[in-house]
C-alpha positions in Angstrom: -7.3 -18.5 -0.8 -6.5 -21.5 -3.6 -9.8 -22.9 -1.9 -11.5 -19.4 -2.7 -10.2 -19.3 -6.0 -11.3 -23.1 -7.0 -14.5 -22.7 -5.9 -15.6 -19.2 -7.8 -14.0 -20.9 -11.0 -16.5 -23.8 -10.8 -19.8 -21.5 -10.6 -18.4 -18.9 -13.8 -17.9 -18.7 -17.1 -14.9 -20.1 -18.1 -14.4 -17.4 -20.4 -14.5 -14.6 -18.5 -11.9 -12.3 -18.3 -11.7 -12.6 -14.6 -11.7 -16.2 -14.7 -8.1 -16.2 -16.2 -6.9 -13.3 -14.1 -7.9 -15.7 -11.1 -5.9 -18.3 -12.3 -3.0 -16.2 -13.3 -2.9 -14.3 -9.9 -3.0 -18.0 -8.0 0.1 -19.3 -10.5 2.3 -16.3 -9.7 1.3 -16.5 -6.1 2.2 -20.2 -6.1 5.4 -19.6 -7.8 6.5 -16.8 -5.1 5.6 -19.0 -2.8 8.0 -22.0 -4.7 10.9 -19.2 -4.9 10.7 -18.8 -1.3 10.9 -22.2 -0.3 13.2 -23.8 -2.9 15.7 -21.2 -4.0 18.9 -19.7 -2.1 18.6 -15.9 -2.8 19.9 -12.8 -1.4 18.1 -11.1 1.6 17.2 -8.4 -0.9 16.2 -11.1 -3.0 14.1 -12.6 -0.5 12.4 -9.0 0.6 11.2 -8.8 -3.1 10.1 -12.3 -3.5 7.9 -11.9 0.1 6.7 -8.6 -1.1 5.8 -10.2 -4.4 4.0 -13.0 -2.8 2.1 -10.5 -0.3 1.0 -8.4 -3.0 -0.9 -11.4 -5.2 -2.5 -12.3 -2.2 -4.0 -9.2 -1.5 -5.0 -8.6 -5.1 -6.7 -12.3 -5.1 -8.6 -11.2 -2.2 -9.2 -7.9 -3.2 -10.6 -9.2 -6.8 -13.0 -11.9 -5.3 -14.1 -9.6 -2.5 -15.2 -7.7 -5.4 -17.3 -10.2 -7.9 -18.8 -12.1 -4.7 -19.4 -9.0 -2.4 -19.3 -6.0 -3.5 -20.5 -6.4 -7.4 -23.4 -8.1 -6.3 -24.9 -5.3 -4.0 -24.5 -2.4 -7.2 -26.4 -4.3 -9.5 -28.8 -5.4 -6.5 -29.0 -8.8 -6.6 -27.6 -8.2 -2.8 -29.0 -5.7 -0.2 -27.4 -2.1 0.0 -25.1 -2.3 3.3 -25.2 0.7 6.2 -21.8 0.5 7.4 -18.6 0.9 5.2 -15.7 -1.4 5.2 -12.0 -0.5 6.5 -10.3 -0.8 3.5 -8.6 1.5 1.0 -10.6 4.2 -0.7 -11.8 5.1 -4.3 -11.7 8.6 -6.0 -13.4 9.3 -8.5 -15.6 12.7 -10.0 -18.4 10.4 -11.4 -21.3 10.5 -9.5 -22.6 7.4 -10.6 -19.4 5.5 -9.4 -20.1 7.6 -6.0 -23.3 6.1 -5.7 -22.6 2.1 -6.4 -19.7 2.3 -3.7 -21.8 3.8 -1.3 -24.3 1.5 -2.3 -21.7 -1.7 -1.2 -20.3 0.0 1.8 -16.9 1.1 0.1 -15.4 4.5 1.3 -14.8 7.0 -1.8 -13.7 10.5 -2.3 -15.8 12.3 -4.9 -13.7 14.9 -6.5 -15.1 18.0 -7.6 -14.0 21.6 -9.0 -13.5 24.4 -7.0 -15.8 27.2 -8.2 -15.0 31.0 -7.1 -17.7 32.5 -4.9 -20.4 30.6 -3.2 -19.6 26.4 -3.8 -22.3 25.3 -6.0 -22.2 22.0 -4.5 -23.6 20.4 -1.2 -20.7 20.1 0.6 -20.8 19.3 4.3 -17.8 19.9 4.9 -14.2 20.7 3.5 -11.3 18.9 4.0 -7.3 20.1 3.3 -5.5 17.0 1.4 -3.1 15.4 3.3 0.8 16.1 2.5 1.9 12.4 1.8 5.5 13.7 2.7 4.3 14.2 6.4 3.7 10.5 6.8 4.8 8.6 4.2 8.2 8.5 3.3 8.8 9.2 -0.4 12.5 9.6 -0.5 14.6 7.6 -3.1 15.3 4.4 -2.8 19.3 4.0 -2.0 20.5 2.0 -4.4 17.7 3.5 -6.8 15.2 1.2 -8.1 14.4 0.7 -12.1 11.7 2.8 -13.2 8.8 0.0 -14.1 6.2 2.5 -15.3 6.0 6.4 -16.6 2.5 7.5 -17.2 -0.9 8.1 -16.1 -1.9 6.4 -12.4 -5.7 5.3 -14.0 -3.8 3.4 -16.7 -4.6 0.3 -16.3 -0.7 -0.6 -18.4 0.3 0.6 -14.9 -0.6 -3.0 -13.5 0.6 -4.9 -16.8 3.6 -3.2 -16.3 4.3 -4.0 -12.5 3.6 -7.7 -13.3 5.2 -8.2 -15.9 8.4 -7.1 -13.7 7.2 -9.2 -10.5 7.4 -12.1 -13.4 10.7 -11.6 -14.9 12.5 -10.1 -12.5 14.2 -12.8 -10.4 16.9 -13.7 -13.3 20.3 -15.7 -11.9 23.3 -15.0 -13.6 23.8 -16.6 -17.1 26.6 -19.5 -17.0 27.4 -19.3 -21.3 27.0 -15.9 -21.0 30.3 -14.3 -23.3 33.6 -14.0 -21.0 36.0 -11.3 -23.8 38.9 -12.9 -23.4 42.1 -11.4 -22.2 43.7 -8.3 -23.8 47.6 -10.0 -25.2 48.7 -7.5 -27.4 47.9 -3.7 -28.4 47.1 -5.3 -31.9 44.3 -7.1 -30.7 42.7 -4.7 -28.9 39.8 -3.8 -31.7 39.2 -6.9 -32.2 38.7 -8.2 -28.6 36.7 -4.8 -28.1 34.4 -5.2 -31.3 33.6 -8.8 -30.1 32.8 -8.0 -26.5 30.3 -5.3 -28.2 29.2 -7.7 -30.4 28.7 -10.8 -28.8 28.4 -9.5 -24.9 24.7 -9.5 -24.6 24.0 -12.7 -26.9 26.1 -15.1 -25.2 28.6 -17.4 -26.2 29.7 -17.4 -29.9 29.6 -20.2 -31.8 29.5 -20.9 -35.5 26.6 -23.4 -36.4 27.4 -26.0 -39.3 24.0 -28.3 -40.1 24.4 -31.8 -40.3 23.5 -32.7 -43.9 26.8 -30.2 -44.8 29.0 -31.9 -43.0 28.1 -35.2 -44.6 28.5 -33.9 -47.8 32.6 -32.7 -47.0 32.9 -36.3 -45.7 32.0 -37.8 -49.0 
């Protein structure tokens, strides 16, 4: 795939956008890949950082399957296939989008209203929608899982937002992270509890005196 990747960057532009996603994909896949082999994790840990791994690899593949196959027979600089590729569908309620994935040999579902009376379109047939319940399980994760994303599936924040997760989310805990220190007396109990408020999420406190003042006291 890194082979893939090098070779496609060498014919195009340098500054197209798909150039850097390339070489961002192919860093985050290497990194996984670095985690896996370098870094003592829990299994859960490891499950994620796998899954994480998997999932740039498939959307490296996916993306240059795309610009080398698939763009390249809708514009017509390649021949229009016959047969359609296993892979996973588009849907979509333009027709012109229907027509360049049929065009490259790419299943798609084109969406259209349902009109009282006779259909108004040339339907061969019509299909009942799968209940994803019947075979895919969309229970809650136990423990529940952070909620990365809240909006519109066509968003394209959607995928911003689920990498910049994968990239974050493997965080070890924080060694000067602030320890409150223990309770001694009833009369230090606001105190201890303010600075624990204060201080708990920026780490250890210290109070900063620059050099020049201190050189200045000496004297």
């Amino acid at each position: 795939m890194e082979e893939r990747i090098h070779l496609y960057c060498a014919d195009h532009d340098r500054h197209s956008s798909f150039y850097d996603i390339l070489l961002l994909l192919k860093r985050d896949m290497h990194n996984a890949s670095s985690h896996i082999g370098s870094l003592h994790m829990t299994f859960t840990q490891m499950v994620f950082q796998v899954t994480e791994f998997q999932c740039c690899y498939l959307e490296i593949r996916g993306l240059l399957d795309y610009l080398e196959v698939y763009l390249p027979r809708m514009n017509g600089a390649l021949k229009a296939v016959t047969s359609v590729m296993k892979c996973v569908c588009a849907i979509t309620s333009n027709p012109s989008v229907v027509q360049d994935f049929f065009t490259a040999g790419l299943p798609v579902w084109f969406i259209q209203p349902l009109a009282p009376g006779p259909f108004p379109h040339n339907v061969l047939n019509v299909i009942t929608a799968f209940e994803p319940a019947n075979f895919v399980c969309v229970e809650n994760a136990v423990p529940p899982f952070p909620a990365i994303y809240d909006g519109p599936l066509t968003n394209e924040k959607k995928h911003n937002a689920l990498h910049h997760f994968t990239r974050k989310w493997l965080v070890f805990k924080d060694p000067f992270q602030y320890q409150p220190t223990t309770q001694v007396s009833t009369s230090t109990t606001v105190s201890t509890s303010s600075a624990s408020t204060s201080h708990g999420t920026q780490g250890q406190h210290c109070k900063y005196v620059p050099f020049f003042a201190s050189i200045l006291s000496d004297d």
